[in-house]
C-alpha positions as CSV (number, residue, x, y, z in Angstrom):
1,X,0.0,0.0,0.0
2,X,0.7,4.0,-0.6
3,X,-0.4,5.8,2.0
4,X,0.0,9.5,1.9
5,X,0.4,11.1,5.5
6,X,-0.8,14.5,6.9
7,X,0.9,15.5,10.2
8,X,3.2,13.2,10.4
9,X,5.7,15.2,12.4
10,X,3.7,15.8,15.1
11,X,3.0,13.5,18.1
12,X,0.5,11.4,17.1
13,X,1.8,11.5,13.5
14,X,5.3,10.2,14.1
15,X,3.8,6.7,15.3
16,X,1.8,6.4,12.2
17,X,4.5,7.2,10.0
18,X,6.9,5.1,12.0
19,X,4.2,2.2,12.0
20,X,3.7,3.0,8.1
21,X,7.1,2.5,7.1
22,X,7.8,-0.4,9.6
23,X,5.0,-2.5,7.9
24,X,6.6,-2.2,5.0
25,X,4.1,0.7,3.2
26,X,5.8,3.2,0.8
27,X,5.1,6.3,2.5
28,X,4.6,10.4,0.7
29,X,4.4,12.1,3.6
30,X,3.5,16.2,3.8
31,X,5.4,18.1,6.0
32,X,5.9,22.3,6.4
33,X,9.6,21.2,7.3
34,X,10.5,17.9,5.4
35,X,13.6,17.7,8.5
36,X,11.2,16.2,10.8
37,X,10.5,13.2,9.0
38,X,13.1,10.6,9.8
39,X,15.0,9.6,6.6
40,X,13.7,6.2,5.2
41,X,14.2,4.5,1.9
42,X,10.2,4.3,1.3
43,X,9.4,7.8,2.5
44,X,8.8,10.7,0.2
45,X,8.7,13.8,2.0
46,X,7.2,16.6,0.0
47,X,7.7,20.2,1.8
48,X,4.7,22.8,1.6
49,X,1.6,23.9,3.5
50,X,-1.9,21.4,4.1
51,X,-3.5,24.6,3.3
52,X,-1.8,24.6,-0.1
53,X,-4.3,22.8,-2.8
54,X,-1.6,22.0,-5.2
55,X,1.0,20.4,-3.2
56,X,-2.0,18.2,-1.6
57,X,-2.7,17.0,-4.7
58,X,1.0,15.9,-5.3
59,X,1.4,14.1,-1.8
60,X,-2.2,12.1,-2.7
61,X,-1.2,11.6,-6.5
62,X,-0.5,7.6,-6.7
63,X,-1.6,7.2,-3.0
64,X,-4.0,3.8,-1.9
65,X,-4.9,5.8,1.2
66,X,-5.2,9.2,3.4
67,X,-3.7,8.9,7.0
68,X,-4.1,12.3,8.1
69,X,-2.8,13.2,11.7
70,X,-3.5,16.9,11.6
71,X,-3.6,18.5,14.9
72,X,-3.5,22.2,16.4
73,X,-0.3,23.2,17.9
74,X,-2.0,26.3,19.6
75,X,-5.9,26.9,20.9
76,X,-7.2,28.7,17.7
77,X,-5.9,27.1,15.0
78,X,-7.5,26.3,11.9
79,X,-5.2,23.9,10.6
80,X,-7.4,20.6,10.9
81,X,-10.7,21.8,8.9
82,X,-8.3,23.8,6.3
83,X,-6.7,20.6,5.7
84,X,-9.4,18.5,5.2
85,X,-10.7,20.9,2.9
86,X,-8.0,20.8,0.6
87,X,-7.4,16.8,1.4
88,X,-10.8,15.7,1.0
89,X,-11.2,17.1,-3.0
90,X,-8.0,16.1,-3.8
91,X,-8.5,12.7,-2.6
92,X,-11.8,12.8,-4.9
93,X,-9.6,14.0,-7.6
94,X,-7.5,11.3,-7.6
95,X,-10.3,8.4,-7.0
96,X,-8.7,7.5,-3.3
97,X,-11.3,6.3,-1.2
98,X,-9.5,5.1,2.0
99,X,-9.4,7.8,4.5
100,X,-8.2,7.3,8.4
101,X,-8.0,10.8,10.4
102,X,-6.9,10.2,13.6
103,X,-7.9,12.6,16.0
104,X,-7.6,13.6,20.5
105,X,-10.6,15.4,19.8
106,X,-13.7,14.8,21.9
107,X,-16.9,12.7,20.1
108,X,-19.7,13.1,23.5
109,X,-20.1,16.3,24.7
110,X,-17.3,18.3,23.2
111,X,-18.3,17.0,19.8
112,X,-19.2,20.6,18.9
113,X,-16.3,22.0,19.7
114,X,-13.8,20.0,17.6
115,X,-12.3,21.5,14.9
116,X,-13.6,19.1,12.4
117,X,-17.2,20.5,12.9
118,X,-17.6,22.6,10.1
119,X,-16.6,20.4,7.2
120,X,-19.1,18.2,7.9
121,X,-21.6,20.6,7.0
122,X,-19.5,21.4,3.5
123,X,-21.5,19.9,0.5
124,X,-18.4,19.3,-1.3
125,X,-16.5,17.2,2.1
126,X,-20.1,15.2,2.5
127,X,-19.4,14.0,-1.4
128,X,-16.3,13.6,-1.2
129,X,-16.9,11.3,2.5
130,X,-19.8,9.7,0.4
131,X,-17.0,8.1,-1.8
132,X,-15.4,6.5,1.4
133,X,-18.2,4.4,2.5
């Protein structure tokens, strides 16, 4: 498998990658500063921005699957719905239908304060979720 990884050099995303690679998965992985990834023979590391539509599409280009471990580094941050935004048409674009998003935030009764709240209520992110099911 080609799994193409969001967040991978924060905490959570390090053990994906790290369990990515150790199964034996080529791995593209997206990263603002590639130097955080470790090196590895079967990871791509592609610099530039979640945010950034083009460079998404490159990372999901040739991919099996989405492991996205976005997170917020500070209270306020966008950074998870602004990625799933670009990640979610891209996958579309590229007929990928396997997405994992792993995620601290709550489900009960901080559900509506997570910050992947508002693409479920994008038309666009509820076709492109259709596709995955």
């Amino acid at each position: 498998m080609h799994p193409a990884v969001f967040g991978g050099t924060g905490h959570t995303g390090r053990h994906v990658l790290d369990q990515a690679l150790a199964q034996g998965h080529t791995v593209t992985a997206l990263a603002r500063d590639p130097r955080g990834l470790p090196a590895h023979e079967r990871l791509r590391p592609v610099a530039g921005d979640v945010r950034d539509a083009d460079v998404v599409k490159q990372v999901i280009a040739g991919s099996d699957a989405v492991l996205s471990a976005l997170g917020q580094r500070r209270w306020g941050s966008t950074v998870c719905t602004d990625g799933m935004r670009t990640i979610l048409p891209a996958m579309q674009a590229h007929g990928v239908a396997r997405l994992i998003a792993f995620s601290g935030y709550g489900v009960a009764d901080s559900r509506h304060r997570n910050l992947y709240v508002a693409i479920a209520r994008d038309d666009y992110a509820c076709r492109a979720v259709a596709i995955t099911s």
